[in-house]
mmCIF file of the N, C-alpha and C atoms, coordinates in Angstrom:
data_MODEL
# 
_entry.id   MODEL 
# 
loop_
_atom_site.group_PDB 
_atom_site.id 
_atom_site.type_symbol 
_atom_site.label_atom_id 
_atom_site.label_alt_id 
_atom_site.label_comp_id 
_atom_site.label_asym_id 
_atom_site.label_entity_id 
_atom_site.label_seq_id 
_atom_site.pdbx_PDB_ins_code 
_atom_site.Cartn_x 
_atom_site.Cartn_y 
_atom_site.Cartn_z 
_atom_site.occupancy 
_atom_site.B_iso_or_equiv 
_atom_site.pdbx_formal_charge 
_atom_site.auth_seq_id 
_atom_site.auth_comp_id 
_atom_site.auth_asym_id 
_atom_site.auth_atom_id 
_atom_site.pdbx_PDB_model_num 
ATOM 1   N N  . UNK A 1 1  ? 44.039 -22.134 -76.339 1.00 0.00 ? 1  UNK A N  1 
ATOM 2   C CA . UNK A 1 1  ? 42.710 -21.564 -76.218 1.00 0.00 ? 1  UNK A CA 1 
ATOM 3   C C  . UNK A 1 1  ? 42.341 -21.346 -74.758 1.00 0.00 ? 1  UNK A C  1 
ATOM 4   N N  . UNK A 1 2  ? 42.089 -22.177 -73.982 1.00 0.00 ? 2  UNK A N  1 
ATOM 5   C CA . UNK A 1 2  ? 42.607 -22.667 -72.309 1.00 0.00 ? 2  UNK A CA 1 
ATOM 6   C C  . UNK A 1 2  ? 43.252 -20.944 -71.764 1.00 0.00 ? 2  UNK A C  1 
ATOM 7   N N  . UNK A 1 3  ? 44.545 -20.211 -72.442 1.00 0.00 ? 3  UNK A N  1 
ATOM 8   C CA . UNK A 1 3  ? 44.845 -19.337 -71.644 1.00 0.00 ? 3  UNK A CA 1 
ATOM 9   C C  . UNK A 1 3  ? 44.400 -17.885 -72.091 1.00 0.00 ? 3  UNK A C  1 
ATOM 10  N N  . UNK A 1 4  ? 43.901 -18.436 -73.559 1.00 0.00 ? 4  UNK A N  1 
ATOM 11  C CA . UNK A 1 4  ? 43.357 -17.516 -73.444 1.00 0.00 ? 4  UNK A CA 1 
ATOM 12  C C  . UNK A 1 4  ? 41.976 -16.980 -72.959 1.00 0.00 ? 4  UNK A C  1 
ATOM 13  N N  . UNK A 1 5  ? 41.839 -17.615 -72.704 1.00 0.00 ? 5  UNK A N  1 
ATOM 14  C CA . UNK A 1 5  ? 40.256 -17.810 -72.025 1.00 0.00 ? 5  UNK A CA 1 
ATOM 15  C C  . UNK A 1 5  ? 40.381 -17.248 -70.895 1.00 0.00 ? 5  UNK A C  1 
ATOM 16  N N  . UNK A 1 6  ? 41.498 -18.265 -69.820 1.00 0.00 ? 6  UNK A N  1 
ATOM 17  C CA . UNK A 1 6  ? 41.651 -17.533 -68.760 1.00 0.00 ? 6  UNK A CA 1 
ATOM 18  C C  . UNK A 1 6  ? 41.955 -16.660 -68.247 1.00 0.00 ? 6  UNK A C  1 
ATOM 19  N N  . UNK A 1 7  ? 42.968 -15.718 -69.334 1.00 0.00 ? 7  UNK A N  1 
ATOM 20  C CA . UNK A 1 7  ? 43.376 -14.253 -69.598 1.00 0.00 ? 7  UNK A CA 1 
ATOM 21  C C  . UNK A 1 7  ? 41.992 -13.228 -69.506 1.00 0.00 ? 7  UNK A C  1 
ATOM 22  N N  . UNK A 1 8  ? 41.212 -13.592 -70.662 1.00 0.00 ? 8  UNK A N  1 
ATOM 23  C CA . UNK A 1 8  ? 39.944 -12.875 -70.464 1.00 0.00 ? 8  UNK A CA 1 
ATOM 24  C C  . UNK A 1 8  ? 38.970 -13.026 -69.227 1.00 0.00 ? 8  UNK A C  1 
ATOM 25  N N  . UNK A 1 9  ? 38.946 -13.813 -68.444 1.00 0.00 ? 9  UNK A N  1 
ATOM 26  C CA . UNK A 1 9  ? 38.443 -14.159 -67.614 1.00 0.00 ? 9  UNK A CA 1 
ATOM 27  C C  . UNK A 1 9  ? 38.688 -13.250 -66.532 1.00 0.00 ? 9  UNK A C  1 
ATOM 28  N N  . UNK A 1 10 ? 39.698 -13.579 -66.148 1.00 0.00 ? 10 UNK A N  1 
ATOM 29  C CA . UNK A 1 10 ? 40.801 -12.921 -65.138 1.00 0.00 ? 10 UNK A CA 1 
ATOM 30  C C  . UNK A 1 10 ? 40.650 -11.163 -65.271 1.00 0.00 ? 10 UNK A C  1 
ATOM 31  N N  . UNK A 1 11 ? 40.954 -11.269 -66.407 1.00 0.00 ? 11 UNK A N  1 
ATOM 32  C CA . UNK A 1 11 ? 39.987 -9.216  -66.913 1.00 0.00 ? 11 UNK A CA 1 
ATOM 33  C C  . UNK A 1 11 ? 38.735 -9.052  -66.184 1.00 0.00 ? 11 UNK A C  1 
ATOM 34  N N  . UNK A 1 12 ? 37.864 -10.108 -66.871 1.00 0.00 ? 12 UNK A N  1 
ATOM 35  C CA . UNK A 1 12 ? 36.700 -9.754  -67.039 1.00 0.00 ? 12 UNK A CA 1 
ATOM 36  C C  . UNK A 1 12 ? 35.998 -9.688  -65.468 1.00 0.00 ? 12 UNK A C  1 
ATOM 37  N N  . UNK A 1 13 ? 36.774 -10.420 -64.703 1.00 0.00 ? 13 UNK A N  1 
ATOM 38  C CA . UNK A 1 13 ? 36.240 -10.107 -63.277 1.00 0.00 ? 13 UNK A CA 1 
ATOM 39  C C  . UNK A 1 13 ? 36.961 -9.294  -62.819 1.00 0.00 ? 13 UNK A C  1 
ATOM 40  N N  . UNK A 1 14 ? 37.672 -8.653  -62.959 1.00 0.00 ? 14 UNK A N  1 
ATOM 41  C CA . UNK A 1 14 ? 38.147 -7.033  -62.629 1.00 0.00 ? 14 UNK A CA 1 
ATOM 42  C C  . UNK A 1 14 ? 37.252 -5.690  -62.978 1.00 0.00 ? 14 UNK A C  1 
ATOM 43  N N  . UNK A 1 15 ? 36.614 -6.310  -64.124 1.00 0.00 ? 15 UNK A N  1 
ATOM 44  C CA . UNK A 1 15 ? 36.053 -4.803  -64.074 1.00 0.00 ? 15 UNK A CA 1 
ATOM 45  C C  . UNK A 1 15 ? 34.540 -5.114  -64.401 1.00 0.00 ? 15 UNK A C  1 
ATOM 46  N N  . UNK A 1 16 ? 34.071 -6.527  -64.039 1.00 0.00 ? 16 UNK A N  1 
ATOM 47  C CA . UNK A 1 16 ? 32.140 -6.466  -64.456 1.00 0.00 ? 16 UNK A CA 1 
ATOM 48  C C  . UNK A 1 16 ? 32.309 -7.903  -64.145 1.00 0.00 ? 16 UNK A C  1 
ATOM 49  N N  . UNK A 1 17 ? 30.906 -8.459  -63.437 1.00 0.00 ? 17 UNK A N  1 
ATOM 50  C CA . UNK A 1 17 ? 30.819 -9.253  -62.475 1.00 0.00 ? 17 UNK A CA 1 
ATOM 51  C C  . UNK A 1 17 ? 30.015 -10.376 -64.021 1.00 0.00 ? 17 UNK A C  1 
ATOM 52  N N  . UNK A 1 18 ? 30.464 -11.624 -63.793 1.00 0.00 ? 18 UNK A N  1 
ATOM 53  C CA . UNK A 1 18 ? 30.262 -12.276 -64.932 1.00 0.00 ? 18 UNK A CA 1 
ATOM 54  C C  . UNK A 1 18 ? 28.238 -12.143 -65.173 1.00 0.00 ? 18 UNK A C  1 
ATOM 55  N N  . UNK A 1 19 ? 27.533 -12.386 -64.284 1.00 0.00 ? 19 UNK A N  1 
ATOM 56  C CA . UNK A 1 19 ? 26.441 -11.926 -64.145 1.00 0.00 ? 19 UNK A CA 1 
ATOM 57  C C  . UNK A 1 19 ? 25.707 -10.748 -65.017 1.00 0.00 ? 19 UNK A C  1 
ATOM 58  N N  . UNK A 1 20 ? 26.348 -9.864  -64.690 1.00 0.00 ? 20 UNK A N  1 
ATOM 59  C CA . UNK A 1 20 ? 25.875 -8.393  -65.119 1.00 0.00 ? 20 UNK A CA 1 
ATOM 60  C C  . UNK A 1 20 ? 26.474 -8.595  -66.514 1.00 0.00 ? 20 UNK A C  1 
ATOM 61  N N  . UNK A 1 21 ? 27.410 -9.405  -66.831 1.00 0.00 ? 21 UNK A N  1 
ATOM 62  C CA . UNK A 1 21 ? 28.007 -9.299  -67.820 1.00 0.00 ? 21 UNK A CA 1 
ATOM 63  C C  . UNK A 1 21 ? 26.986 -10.075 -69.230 1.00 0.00 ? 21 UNK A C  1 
ATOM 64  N N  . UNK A 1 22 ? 26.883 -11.027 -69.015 1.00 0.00 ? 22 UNK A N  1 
ATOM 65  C CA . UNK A 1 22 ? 25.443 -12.151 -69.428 1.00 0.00 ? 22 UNK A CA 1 
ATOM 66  C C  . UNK A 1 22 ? 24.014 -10.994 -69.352 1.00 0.00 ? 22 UNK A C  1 
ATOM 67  N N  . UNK A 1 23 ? 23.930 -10.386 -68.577 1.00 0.00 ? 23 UNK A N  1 
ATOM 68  C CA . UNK A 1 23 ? 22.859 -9.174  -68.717 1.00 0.00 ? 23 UNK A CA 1 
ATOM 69  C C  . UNK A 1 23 ? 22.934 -8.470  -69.813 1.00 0.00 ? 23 UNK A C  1 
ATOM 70  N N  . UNK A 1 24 ? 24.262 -8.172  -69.913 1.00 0.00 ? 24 UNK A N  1 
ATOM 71  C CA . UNK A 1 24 ? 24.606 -6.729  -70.798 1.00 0.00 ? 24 UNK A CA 1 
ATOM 72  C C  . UNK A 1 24 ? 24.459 -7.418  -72.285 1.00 0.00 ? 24 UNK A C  1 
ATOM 73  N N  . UNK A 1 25 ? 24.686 -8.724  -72.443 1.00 0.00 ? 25 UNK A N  1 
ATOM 74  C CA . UNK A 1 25 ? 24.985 -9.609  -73.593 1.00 0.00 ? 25 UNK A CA 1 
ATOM 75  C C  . UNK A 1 25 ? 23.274 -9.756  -74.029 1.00 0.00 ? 25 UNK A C  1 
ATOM 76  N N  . UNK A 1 26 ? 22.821 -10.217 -72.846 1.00 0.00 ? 26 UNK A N  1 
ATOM 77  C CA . UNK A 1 26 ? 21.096 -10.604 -73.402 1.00 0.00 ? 26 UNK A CA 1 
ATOM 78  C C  . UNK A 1 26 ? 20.627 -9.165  -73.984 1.00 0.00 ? 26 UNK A C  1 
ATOM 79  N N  . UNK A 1 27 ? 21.072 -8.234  -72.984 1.00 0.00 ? 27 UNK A N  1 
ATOM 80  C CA . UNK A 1 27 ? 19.803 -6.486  -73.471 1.00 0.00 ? 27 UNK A CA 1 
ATOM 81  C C  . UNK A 1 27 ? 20.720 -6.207  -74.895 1.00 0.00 ? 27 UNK A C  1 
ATOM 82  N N  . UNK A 1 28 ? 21.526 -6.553  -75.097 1.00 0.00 ? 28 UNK A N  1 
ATOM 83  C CA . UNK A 1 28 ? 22.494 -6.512  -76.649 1.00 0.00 ? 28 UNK A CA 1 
ATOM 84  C C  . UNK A 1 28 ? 21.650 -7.137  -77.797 1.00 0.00 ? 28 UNK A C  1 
ATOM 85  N N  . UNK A 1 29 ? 21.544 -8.271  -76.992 1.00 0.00 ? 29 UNK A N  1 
ATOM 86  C CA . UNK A 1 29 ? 20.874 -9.204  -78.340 1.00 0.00 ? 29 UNK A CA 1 
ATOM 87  C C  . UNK A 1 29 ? 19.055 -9.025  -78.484 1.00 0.00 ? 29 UNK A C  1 
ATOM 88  N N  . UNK A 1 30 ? 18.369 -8.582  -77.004 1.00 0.00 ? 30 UNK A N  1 
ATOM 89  C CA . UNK A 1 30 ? 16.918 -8.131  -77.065 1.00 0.00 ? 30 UNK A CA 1 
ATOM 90  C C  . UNK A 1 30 ? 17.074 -6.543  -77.800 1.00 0.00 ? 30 UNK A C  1 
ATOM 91  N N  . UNK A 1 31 ? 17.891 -5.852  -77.724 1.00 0.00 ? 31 UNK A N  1 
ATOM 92  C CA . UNK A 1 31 ? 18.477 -5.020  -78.984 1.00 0.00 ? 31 UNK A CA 1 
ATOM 93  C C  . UNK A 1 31 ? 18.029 -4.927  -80.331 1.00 0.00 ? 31 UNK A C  1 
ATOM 94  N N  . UNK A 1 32 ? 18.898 -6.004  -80.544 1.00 0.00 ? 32 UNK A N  1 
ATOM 95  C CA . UNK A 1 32 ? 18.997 -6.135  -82.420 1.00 0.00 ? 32 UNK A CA 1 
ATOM 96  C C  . UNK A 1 32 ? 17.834 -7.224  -82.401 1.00 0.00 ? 32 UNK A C  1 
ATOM 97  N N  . UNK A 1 33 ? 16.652 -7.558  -81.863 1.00 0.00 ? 33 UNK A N  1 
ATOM 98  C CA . UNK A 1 33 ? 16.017 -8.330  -82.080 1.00 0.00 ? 33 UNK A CA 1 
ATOM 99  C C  . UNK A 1 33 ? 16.431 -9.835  -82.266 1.00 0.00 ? 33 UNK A C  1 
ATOM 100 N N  . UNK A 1 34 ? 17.595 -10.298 -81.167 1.00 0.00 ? 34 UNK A N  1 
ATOM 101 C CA . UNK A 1 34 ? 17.957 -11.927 -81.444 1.00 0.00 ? 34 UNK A CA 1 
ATOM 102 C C  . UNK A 1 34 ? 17.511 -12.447 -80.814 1.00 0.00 ? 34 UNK A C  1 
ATOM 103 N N  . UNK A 1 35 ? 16.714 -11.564 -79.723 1.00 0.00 ? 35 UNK A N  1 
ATOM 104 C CA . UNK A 1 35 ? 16.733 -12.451 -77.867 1.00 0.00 ? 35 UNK A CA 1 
ATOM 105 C C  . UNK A 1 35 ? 15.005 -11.565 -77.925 1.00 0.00 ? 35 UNK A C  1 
ATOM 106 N N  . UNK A 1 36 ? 14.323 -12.437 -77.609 1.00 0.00 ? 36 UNK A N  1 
ATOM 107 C CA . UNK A 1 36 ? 13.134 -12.271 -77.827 1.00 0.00 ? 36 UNK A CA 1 
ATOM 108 C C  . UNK A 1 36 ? 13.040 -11.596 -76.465 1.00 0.00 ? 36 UNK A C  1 
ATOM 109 N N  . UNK A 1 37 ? 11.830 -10.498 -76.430 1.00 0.00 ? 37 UNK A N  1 
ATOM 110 C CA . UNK A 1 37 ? 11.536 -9.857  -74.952 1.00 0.00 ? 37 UNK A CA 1 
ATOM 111 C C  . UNK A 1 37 ? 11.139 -10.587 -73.835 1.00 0.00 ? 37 UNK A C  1 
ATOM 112 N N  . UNK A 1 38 ? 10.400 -11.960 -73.500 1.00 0.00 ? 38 UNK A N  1 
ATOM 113 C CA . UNK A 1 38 ? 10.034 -12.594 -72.795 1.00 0.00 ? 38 UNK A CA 1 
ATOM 114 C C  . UNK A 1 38 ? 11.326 -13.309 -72.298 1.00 0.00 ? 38 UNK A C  1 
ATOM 115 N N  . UNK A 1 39 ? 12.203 -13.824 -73.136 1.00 0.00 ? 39 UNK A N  1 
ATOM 116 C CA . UNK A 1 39 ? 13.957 -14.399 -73.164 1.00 0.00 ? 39 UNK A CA 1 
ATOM 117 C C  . UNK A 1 39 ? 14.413 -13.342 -71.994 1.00 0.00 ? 39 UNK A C  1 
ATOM 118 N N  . UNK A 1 40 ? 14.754 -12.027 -72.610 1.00 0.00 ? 40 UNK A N  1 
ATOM 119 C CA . UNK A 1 40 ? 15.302 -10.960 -71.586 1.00 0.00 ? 40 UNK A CA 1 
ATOM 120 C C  . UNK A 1 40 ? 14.930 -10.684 -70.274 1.00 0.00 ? 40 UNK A C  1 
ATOM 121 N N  . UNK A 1 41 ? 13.498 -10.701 -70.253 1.00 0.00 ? 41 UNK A N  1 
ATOM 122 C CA . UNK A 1 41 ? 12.298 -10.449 -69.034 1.00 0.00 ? 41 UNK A CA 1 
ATOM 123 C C  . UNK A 1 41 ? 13.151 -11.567 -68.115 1.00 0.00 ? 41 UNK A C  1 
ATOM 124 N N  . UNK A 1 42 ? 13.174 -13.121 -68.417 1.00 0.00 ? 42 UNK A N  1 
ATOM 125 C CA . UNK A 1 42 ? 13.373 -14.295 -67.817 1.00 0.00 ? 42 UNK A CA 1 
ATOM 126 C C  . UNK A 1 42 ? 15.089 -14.099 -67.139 1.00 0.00 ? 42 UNK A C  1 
ATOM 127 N N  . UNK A 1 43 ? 16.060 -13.634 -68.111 1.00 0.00 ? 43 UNK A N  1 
ATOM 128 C CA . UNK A 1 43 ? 16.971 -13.447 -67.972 1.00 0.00 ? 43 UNK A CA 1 
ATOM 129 C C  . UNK A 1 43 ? 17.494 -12.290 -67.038 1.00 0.00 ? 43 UNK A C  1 
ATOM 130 N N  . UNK A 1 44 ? 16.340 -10.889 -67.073 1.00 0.00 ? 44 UNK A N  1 
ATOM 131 C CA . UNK A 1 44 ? 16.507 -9.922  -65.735 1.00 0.00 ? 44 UNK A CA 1 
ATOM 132 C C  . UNK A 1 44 ? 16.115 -10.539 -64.508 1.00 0.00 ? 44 UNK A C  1 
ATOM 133 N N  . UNK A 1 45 ? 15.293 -11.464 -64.810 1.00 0.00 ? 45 UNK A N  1 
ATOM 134 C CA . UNK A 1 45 ? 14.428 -11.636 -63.138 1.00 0.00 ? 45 UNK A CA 1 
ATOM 135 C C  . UNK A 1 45 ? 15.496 -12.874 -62.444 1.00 0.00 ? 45 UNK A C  1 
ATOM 136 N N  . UNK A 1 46 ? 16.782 -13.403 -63.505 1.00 0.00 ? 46 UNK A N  1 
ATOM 137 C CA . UNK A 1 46 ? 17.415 -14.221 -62.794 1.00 0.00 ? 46 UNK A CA 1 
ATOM 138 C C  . UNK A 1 46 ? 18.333 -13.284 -61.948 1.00 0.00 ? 46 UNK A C  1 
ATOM 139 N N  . UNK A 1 47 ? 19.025 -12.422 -63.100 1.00 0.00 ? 47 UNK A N  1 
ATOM 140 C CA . UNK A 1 47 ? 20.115 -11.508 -62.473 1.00 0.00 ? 47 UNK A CA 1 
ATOM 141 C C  . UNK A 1 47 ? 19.637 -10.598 -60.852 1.00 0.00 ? 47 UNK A C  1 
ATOM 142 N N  . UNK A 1 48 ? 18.349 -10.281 -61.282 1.00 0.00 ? 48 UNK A N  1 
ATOM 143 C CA . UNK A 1 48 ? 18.247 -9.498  -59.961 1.00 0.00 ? 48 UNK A CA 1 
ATOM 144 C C  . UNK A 1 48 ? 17.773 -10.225 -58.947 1.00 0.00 ? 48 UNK A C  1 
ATOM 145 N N  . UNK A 1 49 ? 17.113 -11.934 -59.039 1.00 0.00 ? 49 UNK A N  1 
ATOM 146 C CA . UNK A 1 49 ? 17.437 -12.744 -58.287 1.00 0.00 ? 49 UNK A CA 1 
ATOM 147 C C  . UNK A 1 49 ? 18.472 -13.071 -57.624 1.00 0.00 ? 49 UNK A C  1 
ATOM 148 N N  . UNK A 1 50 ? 19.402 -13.347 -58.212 1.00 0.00 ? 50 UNK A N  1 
ATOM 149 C CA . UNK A 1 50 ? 20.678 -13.993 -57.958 1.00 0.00 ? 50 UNK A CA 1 
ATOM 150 C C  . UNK A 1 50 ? 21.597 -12.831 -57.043 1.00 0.00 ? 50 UNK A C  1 
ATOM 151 N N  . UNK A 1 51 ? 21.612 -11.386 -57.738 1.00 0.00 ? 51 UNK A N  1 
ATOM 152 C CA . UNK A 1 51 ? 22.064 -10.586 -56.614 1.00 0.00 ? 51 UNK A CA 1 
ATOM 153 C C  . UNK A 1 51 ? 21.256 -10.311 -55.773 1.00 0.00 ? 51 UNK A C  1 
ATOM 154 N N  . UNK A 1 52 ? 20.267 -10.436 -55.398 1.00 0.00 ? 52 UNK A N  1 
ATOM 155 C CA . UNK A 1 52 ? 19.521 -10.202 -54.025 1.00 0.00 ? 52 UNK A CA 1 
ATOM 156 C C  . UNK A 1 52 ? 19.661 -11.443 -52.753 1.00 0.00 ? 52 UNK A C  1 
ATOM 157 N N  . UNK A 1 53 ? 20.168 -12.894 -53.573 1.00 0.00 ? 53 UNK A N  1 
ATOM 158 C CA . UNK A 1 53 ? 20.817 -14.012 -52.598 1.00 0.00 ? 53 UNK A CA 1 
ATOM 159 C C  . UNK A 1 53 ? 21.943 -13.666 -52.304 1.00 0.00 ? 53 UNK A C  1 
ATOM 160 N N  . UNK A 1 54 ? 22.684 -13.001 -53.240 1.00 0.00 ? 54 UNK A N  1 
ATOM 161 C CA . UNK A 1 54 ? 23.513 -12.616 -52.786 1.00 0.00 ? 54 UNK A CA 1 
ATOM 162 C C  . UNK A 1 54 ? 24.102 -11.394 -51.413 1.00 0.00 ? 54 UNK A C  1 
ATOM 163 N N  . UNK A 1 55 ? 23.378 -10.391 -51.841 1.00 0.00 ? 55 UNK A N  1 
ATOM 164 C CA . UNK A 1 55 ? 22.907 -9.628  -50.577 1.00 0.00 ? 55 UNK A CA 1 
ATOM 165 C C  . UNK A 1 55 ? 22.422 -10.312 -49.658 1.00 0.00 ? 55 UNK A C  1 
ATOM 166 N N  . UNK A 1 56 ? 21.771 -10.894 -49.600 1.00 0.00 ? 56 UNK A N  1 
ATOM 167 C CA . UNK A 1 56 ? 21.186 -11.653 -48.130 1.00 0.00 ? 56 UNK A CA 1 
ATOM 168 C C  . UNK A 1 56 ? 22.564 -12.613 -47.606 1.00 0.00 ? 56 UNK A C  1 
ATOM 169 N N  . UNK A 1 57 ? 22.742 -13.563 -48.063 1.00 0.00 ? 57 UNK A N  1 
ATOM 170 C CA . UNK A 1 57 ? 24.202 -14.007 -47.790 1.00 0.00 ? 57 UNK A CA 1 
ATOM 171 C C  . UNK A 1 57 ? 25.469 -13.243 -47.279 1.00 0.00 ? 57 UNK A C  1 
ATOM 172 N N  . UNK A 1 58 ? 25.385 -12.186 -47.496 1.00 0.00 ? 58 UNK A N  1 
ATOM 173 C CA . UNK A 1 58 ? 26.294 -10.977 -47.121 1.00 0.00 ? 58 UNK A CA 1 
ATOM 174 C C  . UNK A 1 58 ? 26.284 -10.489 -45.885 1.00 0.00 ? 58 UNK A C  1 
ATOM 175 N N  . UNK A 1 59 ? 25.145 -9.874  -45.987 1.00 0.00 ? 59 UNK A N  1 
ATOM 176 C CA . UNK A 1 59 ? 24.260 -9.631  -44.563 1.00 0.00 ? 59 UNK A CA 1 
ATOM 177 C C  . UNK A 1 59 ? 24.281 -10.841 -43.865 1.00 0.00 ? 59 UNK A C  1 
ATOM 178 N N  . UNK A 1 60 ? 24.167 -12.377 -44.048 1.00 0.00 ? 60 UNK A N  1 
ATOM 179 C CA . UNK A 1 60 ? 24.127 -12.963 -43.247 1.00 0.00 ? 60 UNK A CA 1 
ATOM 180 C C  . UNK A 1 60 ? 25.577 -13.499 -42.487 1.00 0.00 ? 60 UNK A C  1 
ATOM 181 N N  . UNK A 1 61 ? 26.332 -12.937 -43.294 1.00 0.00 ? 61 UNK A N  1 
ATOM 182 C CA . UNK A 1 61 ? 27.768 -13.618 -42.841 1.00 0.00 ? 61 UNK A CA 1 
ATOM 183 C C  . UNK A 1 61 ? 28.088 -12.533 -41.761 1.00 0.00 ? 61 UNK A C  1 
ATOM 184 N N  . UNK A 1 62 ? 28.534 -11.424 -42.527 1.00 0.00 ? 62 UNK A N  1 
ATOM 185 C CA . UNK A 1 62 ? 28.902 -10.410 -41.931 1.00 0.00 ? 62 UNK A CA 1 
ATOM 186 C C  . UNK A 1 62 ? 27.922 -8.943  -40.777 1.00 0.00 ? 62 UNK A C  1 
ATOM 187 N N  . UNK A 1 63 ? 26.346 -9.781  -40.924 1.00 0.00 ? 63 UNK A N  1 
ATOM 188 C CA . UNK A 1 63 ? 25.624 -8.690  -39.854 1.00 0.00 ? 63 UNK A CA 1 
ATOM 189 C C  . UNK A 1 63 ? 25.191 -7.410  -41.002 1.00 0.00 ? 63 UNK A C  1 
ATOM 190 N N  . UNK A 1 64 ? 23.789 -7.225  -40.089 1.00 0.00 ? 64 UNK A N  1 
ATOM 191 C CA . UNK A 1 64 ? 23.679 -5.815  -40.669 1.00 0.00 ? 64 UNK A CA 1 
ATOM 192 C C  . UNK A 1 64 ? 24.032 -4.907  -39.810 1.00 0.00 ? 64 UNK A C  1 
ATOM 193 N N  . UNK A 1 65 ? 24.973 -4.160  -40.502 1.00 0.00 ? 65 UNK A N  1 
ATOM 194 C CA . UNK A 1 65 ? 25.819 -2.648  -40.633 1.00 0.00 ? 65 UNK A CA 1 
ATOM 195 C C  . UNK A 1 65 ? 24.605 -1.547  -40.365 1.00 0.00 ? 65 UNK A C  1 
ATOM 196 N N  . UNK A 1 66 ? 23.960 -0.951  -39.374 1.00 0.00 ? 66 UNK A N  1 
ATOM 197 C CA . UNK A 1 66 ? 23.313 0.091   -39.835 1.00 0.00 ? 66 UNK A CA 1 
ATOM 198 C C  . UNK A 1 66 ? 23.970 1.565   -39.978 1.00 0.00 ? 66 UNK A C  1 
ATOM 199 N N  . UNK A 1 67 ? 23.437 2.403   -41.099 1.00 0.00 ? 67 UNK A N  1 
ATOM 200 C CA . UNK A 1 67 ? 24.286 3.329   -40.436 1.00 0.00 ? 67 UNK A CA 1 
ATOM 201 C C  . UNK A 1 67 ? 23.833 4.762   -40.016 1.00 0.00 ? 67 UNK A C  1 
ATOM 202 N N  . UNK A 1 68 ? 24.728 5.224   -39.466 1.00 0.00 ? 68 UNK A N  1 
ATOM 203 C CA . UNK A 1 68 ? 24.497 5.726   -38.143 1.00 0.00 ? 68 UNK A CA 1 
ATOM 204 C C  . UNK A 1 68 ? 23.525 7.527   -38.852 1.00 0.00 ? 68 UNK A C  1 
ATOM 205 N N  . UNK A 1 69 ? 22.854 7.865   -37.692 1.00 0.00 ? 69 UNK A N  1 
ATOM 206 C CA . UNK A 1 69 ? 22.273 8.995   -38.784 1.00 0.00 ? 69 UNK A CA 1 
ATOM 207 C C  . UNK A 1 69 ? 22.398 9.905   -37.272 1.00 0.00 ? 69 UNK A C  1 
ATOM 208 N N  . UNK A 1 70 ? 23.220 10.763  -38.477 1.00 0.00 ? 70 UNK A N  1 
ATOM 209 C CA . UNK A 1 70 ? 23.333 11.796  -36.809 1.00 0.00 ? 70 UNK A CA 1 
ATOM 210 C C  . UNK A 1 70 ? 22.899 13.510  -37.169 1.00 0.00 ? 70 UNK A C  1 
# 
Protein backbone atom coordinates (compact mmCIF):
# COMPACT_ATOMS: atom_id res chain seq x y z
CA UNK A 1 0.00 0.00 0.00
CA UNK A 2 3.20 2.19 1.21
CA UNK A 3 4.32 2.12 -2.70
CA UNK A 4 1.64 2.62 -3.87
CA UNK A 5 0.96 5.60 -2.33
CA UNK A 6 4.25 6.77 -3.00
CA UNK A 7 3.91 6.10 -6.73
CA UNK A 8 0.90 8.41 -6.69
CA UNK A 9 2.49 10.85 -4.81
CA UNK A 10 5.54 11.16 -6.77
CA UNK A 11 2.87 11.82 -9.93
CA UNK A 12 0.94 13.87 -8.15
CA UNK A 13 3.65 16.46 -7.50
CA UNK A 14 4.61 16.53 -11.05
CA UNK A 15 1.76 17.82 -12.34
CA UNK A 16 -0.50 19.78 -9.30
CA UNK A 17 0.86 21.06 -6.14
CA UNK A 18 -0.71 18.91 -3.24
CA UNK A 19 -2.45 22.21 -2.04
CA UNK A 20 -4.31 23.14 -5.10
CA UNK A 21 -4.94 19.64 -5.21
CA UNK A 22 -7.08 19.50 -1.65
CA UNK A 23 -8.72 22.73 -3.35
CA UNK A 24 -9.83 20.98 -6.36
CA UNK A 25 -11.13 18.01 -3.97
CA UNK A 26 -13.08 20.54 -1.53
CA UNK A 27 -14.80 22.75 -4.81
CA UNK A 28 -15.65 18.84 -5.96
CA UNK A 29 -17.34 18.03 -2.92
CA UNK A 30 -18.94 21.97 -2.31
CA UNK A 31 -20.18 20.67 -5.86
CA UNK A 32 -22.28 17.77 -5.17
CA UNK A 33 -23.31 19.36 -1.97
CA UNK A 34 -20.87 17.23 0.60
CA UNK A 35 -18.72 20.18 1.70
CA UNK A 36 -20.87 22.80 2.94
CA UNK A 37 -20.12 26.52 1.46
CA UNK A 38 -18.74 28.05 4.65
CA UNK A 39 -16.30 24.47 4.76
CA UNK A 40 -15.04 25.65 1.14
CA UNK A 41 -14.96 29.54 1.94
CA UNK A 42 -12.54 28.30 5.10
CA UNK A 43 -10.70 25.95 2.91
CA UNK A 44 -10.02 28.84 -0.06
CA UNK A 45 -8.87 31.38 2.43
CA UNK A 46 -6.26 28.66 3.65
CA UNK A 47 -5.01 27.85 0.12
CA UNK A 48 -4.61 31.40 -0.90
CA UNK A 49 -3.09 31.98 2.46
CA UNK A 50 -0.63 29.50 2.36
CA UNK A 51 0.48 30.48 -1.26
CA UNK A 52 0.89 34.03 -0.52
CA UNK A 53 3.60 32.79 2.53
CA UNK A 54 4.75 31.23 0.19
CA UNK A 55 5.44 34.02 -2.24
CA UNK A 56 6.76 36.12 0.39
CA UNK A 57 9.33 33.45 1.39
CA UNK A 58 10.43 33.39 -2.18
CA UNK A 59 10.90 36.87 -2.53
CA UNK A 60 12.57 36.71 0.64
CA UNK A 61 15.19 34.20 -0.16
CA UNK A 62 15.87 35.02 -3.52
CA UNK A 63 15.15 39.20 -3.74
CA UNK A 64 12.73 40.99 -5.66
CA UNK A 65 13.34 40.54 -9.41
CA UNK A 66 11.86 43.69 -10.91
CA UNK A 67 11.26 43.68 -14.30
CA UNK A 68 12.64 45.77 -16.49
CA UNK A 69 10.10 47.99 -18.66
CA UNK A 70 11.64 49.40 -21.57
Amino acid sequence: MSRIRALIDRHTERFISRKFLAWLTATGLCAFSILTSSDWVAITLVYIGSQAVVDVALKWKHGYKQDSIT
